[in-house]
C-alpha positions as CSV (number, residue, x, y, z in Angstrom):
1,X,100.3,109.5,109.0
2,X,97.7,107.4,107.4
3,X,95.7,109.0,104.5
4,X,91.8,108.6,104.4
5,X,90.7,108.2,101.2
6,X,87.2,109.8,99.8
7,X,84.5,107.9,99.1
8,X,84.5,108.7,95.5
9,X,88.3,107.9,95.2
10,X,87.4,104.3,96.3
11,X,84.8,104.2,94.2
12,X,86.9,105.1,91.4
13,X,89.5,102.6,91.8
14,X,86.8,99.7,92.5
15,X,85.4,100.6,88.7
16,X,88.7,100.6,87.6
17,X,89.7,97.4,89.1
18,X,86.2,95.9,87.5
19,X,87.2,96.9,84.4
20,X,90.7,95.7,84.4
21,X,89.3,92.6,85.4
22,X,86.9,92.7,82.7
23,X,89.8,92.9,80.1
24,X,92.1,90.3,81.5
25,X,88.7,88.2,81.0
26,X,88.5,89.1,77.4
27,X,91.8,88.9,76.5
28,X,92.0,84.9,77.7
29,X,88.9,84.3,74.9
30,X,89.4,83.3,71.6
31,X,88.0,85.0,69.3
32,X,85.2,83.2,68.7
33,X,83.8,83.5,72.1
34,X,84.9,87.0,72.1
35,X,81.6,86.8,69.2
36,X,79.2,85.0,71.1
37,X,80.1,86.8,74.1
38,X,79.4,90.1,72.6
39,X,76.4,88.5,70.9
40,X,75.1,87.4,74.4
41,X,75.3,90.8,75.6
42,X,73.7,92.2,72.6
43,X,70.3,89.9,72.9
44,X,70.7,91.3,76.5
45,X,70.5,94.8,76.2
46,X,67.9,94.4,73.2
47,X,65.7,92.1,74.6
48,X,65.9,91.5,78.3
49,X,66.9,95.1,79.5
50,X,67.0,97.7,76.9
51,X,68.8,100.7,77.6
52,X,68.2,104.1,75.9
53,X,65.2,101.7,73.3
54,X,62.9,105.1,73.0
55,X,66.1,107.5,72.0
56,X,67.4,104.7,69.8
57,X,64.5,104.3,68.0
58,X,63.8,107.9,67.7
59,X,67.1,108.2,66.0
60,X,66.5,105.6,63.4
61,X,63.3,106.9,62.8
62,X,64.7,110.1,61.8
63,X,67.9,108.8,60.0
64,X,65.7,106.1,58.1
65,X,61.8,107.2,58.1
66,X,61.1,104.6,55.7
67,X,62.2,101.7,58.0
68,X,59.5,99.9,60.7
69,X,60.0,99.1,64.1
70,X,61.0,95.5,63.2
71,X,64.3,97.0,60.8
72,X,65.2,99.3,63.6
73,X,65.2,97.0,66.4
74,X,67.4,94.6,64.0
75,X,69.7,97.5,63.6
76,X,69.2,98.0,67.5
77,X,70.5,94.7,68.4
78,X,73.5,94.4,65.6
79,X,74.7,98.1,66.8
80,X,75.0,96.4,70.2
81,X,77.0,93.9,69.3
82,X,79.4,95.7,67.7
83,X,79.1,98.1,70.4
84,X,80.3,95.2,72.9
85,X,83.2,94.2,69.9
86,X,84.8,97.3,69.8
87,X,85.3,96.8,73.8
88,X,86.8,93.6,73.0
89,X,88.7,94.5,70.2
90,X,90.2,97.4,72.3
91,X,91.6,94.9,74.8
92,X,93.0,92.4,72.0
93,X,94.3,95.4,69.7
94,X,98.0,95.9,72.1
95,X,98.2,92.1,71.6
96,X,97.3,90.9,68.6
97,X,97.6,94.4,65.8
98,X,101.9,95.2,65.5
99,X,103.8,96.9,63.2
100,X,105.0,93.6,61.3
101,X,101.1,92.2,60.9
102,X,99.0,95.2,60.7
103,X,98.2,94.2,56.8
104,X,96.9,91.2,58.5
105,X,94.2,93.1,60.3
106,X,94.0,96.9,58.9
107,X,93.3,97.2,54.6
108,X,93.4,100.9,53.3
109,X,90.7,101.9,51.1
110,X,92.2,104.8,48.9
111,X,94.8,105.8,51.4
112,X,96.8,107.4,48.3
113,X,95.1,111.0,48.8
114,X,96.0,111.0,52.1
115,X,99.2,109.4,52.0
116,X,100.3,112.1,49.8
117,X,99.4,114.8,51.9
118,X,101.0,113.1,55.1
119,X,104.3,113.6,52.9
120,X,103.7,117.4,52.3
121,X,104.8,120.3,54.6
122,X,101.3,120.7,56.1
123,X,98.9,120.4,58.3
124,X,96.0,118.0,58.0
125,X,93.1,117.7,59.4
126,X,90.9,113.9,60.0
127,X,87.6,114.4,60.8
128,X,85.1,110.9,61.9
129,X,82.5,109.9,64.0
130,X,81.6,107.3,66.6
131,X,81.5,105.0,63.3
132,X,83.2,101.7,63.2
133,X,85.5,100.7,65.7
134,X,86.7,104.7,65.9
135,X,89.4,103.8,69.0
136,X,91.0,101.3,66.4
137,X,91.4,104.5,64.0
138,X,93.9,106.5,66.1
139,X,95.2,103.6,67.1
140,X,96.1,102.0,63.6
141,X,97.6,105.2,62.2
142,X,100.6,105.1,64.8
143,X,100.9,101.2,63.8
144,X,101.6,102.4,59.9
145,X,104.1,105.4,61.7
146,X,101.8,108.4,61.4
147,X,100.9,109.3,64.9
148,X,98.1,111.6,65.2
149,X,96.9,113.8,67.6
150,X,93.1,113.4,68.7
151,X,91.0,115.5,71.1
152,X,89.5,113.9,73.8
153,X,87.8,114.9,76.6
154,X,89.7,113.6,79.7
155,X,87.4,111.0,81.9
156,X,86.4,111.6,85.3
157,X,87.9,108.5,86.5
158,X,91.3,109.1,86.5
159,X,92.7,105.4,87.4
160,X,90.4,104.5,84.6
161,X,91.3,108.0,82.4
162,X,95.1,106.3,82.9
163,X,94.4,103.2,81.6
164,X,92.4,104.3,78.3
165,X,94.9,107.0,77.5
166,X,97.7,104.1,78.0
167,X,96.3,102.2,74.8
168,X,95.5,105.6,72.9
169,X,99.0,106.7,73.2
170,X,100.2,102.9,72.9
171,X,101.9,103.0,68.9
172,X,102.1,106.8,69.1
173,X,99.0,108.8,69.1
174,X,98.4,111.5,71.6
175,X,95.7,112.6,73.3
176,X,95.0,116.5,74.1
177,X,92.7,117.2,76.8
178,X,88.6,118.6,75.1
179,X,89.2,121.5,77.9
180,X,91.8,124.1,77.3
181,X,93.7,122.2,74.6
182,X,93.7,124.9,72.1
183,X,97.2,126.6,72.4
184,X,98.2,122.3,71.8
185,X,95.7,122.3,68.9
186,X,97.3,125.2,67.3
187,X,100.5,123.9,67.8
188,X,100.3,120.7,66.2
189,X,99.4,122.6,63.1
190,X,101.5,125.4,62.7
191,X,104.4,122.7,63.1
192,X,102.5,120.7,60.0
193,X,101.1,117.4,62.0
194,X,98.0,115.4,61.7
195,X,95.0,116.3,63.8
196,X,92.1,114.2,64.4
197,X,88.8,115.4,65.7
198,X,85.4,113.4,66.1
199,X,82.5,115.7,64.6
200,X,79.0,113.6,65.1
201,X,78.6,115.3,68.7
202,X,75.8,118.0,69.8
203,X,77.5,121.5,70.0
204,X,75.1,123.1,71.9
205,X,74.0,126.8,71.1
206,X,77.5,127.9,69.9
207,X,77.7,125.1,67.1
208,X,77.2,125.7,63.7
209,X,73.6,124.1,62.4
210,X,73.6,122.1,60.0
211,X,72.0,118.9,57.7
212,X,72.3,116.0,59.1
213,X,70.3,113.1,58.1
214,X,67.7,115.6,56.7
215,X,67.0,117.3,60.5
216,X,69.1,120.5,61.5
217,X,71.6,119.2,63.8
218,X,74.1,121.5,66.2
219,X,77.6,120.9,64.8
220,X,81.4,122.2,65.8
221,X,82.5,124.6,63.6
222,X,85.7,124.7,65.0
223,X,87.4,121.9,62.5
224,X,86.2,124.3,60.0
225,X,87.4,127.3,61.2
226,X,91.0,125.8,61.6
227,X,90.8,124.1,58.3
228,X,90.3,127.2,56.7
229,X,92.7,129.5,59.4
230,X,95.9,127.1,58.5
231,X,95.2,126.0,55.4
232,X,94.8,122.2,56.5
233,X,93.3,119.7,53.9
234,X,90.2,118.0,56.0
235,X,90.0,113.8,55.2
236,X,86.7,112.1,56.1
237,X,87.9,108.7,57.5
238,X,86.5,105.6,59.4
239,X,87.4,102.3,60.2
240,X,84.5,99.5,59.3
241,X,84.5,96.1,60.5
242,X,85.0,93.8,58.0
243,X,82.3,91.3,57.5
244,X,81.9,87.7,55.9
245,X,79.2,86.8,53.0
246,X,76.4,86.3,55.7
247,X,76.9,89.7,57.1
248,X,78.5,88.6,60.1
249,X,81.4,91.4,61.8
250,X,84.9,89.8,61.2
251,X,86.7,90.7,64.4
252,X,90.2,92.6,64.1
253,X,89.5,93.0,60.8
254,X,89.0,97.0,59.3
255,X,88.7,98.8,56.2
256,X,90.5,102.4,57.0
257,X,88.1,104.0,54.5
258,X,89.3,107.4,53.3
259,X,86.0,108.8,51.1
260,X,86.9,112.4,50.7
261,X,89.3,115.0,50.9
262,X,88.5,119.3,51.0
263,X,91.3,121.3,50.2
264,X,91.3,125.0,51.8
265,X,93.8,126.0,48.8
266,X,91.3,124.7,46.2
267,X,87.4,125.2,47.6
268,X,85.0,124.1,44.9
269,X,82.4,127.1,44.3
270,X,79.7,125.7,46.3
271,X,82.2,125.8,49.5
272,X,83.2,128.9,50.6
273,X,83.0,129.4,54.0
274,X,82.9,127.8,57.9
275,X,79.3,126.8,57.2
276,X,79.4,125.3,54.1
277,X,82.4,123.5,55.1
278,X,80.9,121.9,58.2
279,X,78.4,120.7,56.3
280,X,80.7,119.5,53.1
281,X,82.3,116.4,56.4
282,X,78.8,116.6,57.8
283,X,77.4,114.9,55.0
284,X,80.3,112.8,53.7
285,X,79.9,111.6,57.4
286,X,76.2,110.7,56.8
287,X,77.3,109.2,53.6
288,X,79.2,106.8,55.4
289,X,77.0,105.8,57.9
290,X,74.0,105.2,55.5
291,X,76.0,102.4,53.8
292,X,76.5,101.0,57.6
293,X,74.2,101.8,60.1
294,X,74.5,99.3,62.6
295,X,78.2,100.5,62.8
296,X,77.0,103.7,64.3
297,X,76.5,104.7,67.4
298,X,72.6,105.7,67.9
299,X,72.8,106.1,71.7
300,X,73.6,109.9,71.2
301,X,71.4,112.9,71.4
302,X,72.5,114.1,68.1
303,X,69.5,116.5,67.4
304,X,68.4,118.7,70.4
């Protein structure tokens, strides 16, 4: 018998299909045009339709009060194009990024910290943001044979859901779903392995509040609670574009910063508890972005 399908089913697989079209487009570009493509779109979605321009520059405004309009909107316009390189990266990454060239493409920027605690008996704990080419992080630490596992909330689309989860999971990363993956979360560290959460998102009324760019902001408090419960180390880590003396992005080409490191077994005295804790990655986020900001993503509601 012949099965209707729902509207919204073919919907789904017509985006899907758009977007696998989209990526066998990119991936036949060199990587030059890959630049002035993204750098196309960019002008686009600054100049001729902006999307999201009042939220951005509210954001900026509060991140970097001492900047005018005519800084932001040049952040504005360089976070779009690396917005639109980390899409084509994504579809190069499978191709181009293997386990016998990753040097090539990926330089660690004091990894011995956490290289050292990947060789203990213990859990540990990864926290970043949607800084850098973030998709590239999970992905590179499976190419150098430490597989994480990163919580992600599971798309609507599930043709497309499929298809991202495919190059997640591609050198060894795995994916546990934002929505009942708890028992899976607690798992993974009882048993010692790496976790890897993204902690620059609103958390609504149940989130723990606090500093971010100088403006109370509504943060997870569950990293903290864990790190503390299972006496995981937490290491504040991002992947930045590299970029050439003119200050033009390099693509395929990251520095896997690792800036700091907390210890549950040895807490400074100033940091003592899920608060103070939250804020401790909080800011070493913000640290981060302050010395990149057009590698951030502004197009979140951070502060509600």
């Amino acid at each position: 018998m012949l099965k209707i399908l729902s509207p919204q089913t073919v919907g789904s697989y017509f985006v899907y299909l758009l977007v696998r079209v989209l990526f066998c487009i990119v991936q036949s570009l060199s990587l030059e045009a890959g630049k002035s493509f993204a750098k196309g779109l960019a002008f686009f979605f600054t100049q001729i339709a902006p999307i999201r321009r009042k939220l951005l520059h509210q954001n900026l405004h509060i991140a970097f009060p001492e900047l005018n309009a005519k800084e932001r909107h040049a952040i504005i316009r360089t976070m779009w194009e690396h917005l639109f390189l980390m899409g084509i990266e994504v579809a190069l990454a499978r191709r181009r990024i293997r386990d016998f060239n990753w040097t090539d493409h990926i330089r660690l920027v004091n990894a011995e910290p956490l290289l050292s605690l990947l060789h203990q008996d213990r859990p540990v704990i990864i926290v970043t943001g949607h800084f850098g080419n973030f998709e590239i992080g999970g992905f590179s630490l499976g190419v150098v044979t430490y597989p994480s596992h990163t919580v992600a909330r599971t798309l609507d689309n599930p043709y497309l859901n499929r298809f991202i989860k495919d190059f997640r999971e591609a050198t060894g990363q795995y994916l546990i779903d934002k929505n009942g993956g708890s028992p899976e979360i607690i798992r993974v560290l009882e048993q010692g392995g790496l976790m890897a959460f993204l902690v620059d998102q609103a958390a609504g009324r149940k989130g723990c509040m606090v500093d971010f760019f100088g403006k109370p902001a509504s943060t997870f408090k569950a990293i903290a609670v864990l790190s503390l419960q299972y006496n995981a180390p937490i290491v504040v880590c991002y992947p930045l574009r590299q970029q050439d003396a003119s200050g033009q992005f390099n693509m395929l080409c990251f520095d896997m910063h690792i800036t700091e490191i907390l210890d549950p077994l040895n807490l400074p005295s100033d940091i003592q508890n899920v608060k103070d804790v939250t804020q401790w990655f909080t800011h070493a986020l913000e640290s981060g972005i302050r010395q990149c900001p057009e590698q951030y993503w502004w197009l979140h509601r951070r502060w509600k």
